[in-house]
C-alpha positions as CSV (number, residue, x, y, z in Angstrom):
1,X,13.1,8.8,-3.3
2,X,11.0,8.4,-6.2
3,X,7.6,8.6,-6.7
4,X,6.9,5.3,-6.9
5,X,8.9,4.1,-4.3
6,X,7.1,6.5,-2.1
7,X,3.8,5.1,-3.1
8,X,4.8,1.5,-2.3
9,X,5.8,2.8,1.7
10,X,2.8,4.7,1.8
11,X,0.3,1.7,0.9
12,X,2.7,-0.4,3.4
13,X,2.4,2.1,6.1
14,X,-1.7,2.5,5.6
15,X,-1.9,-1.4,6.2
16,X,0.0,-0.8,9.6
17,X,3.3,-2.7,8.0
18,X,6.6,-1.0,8.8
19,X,8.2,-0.7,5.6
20,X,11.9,-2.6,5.5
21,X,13.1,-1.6,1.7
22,X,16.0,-2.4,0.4
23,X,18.3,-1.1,-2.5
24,X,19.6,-3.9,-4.2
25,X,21.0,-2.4,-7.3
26,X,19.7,-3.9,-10.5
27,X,18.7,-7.6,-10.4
28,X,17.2,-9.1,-13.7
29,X,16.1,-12.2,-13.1
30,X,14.4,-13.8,-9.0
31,X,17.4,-15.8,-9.0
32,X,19.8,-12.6,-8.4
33,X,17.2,-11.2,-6.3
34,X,16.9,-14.0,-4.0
35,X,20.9,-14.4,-4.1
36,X,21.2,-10.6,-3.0
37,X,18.6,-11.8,-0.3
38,X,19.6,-14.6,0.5
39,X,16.6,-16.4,0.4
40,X,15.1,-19.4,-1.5
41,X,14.2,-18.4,-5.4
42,X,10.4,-19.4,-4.6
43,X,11.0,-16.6,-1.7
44,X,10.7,-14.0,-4.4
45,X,7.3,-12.9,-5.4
46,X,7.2,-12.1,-9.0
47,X,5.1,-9.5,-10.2
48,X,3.9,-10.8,-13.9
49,X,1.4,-8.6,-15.9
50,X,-0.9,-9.7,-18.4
51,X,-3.0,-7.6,-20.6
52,X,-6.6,-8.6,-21.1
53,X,-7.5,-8.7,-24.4
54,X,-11.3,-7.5,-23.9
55,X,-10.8,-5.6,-21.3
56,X,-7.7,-3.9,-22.1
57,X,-7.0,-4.0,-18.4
58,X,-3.3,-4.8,-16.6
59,X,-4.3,-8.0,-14.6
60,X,-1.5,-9.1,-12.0
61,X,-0.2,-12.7,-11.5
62,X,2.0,-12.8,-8.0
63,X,4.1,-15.9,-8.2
64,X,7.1,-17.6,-6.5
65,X,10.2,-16.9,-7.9
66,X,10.6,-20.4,-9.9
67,X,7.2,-20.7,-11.5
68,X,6.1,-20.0,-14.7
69,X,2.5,-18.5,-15.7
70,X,0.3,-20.8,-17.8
71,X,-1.4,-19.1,-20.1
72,X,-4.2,-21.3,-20.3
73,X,-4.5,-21.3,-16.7
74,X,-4.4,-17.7,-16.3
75,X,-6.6,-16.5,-19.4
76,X,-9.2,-19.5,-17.3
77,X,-9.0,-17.3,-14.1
78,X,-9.1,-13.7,-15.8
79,X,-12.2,-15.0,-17.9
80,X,-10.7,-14.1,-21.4
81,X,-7.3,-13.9,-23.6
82,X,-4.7,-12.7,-22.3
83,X,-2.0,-10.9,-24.1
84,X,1.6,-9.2,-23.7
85,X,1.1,-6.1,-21.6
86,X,3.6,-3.5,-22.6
87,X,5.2,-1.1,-20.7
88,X,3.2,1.7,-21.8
89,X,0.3,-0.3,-20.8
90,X,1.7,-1.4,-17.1
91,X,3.1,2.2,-17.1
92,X,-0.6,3.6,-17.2
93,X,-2.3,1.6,-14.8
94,X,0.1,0.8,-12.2
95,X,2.8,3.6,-12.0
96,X,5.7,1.3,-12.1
97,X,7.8,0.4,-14.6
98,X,9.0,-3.7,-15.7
99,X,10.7,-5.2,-13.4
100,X,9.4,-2.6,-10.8
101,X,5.5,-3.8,-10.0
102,X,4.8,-4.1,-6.6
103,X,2.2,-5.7,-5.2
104,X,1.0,-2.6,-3.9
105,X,1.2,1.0,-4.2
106,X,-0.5,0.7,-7.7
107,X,-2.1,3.8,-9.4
108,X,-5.5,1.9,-9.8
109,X,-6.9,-1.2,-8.9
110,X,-5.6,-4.3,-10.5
111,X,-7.6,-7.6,-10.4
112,X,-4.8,-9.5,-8.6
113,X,-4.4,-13.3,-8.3
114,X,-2.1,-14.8,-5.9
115,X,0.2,-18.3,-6.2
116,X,-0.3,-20.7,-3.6
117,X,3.4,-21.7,-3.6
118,X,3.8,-18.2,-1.8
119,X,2.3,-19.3,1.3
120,X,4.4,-21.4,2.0
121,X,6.7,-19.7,3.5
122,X,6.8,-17.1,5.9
123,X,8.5,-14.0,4.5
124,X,8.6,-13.5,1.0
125,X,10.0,-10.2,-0.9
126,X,8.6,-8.2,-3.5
127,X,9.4,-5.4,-5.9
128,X,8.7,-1.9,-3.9
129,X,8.2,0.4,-7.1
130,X,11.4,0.2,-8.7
131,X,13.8,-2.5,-10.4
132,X,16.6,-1.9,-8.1
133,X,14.3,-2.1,-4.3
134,X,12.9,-4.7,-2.3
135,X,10.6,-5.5,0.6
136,X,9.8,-8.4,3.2
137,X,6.5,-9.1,3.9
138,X,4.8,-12.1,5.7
139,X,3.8,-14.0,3.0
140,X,0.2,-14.5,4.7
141,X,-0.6,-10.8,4.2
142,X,-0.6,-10.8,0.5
143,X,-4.1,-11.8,0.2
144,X,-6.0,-9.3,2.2
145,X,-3.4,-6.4,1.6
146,X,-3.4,-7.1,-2.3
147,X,-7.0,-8.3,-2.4
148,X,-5.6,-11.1,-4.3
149,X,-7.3,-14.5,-5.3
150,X,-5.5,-17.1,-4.4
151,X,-5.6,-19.6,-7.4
152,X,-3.3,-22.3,-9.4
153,X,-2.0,-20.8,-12.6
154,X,1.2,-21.8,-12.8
155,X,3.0,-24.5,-15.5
């Protein structure tokens, strides 16, 4: 199991969540992922990283699977520019690689903000540290187990 995967069940397992991950093999887009699922696309919870251009810092976006981040209404709720974090950059400060974020499990805090669209439903699934793994989660624990603000910053 890899490092990060480990670090994804052991942040689930601290919040008193019994980890359910699943290998799915590699899934590029939500839309696989929620086909390999077999849930709705806005089921998936998509883990989109922005570098902030003063701070330097990885700043996560969680949103539903068929939403797009606004820049303008992103770089609003960061409170400056945002720009194209790389992988080195997501690398560093989370421990996972694209296409791998997890809402948890990350190497160091990460200001975290939350779609509404997500609590709308009652299970949603999320990267768990890897491209190819997936959990569920109820949908309602991603604010107080990511310490995410829920805002609107999607298109």
């Amino acid at each position: 199991m890899s490092k990060s995967l480990k670090r994804v069940r052991a942040a689930l397992e601290a919040a008193g969540i019994t980890p359910d991950i699943r290998e799915l093999g590699q899934t590029r887009t939500a839309q696989e992922a929620a086909t390999a699922v077999g849930c709705d696309l806005d089921q998936i919870a998509k883990s989109i990283v922005f570098r902030g251009e003063e701070s330097n810092s990885a700043i996560l976006f969680l949103t539903a699977g068929g939403n797009r981040v606004s820049d303008e209404k992103a770089s609003a709720l960061a409170g400056e520019p945002l720009g194209k974090a790389d992988a080195a950059l997501i690398r560093a400060q989370t421990g996972f690689a694209i296409g791998g974020v997890a809402p948890v499990g990350h190497l160091s805090p990460i200001r975290t903000f939350l779609d509404p669209r997500l609590l709308e439903f009652d299970t949603v699934w999320a990267a768990a540290g890897t491209p190819r793994h997936v959990f569920p989660l109820d949908a309602h624990a991603l604010p107080g187990l990511t310490g995410a603000t829920t805002a609107d910053f999607t298109q």
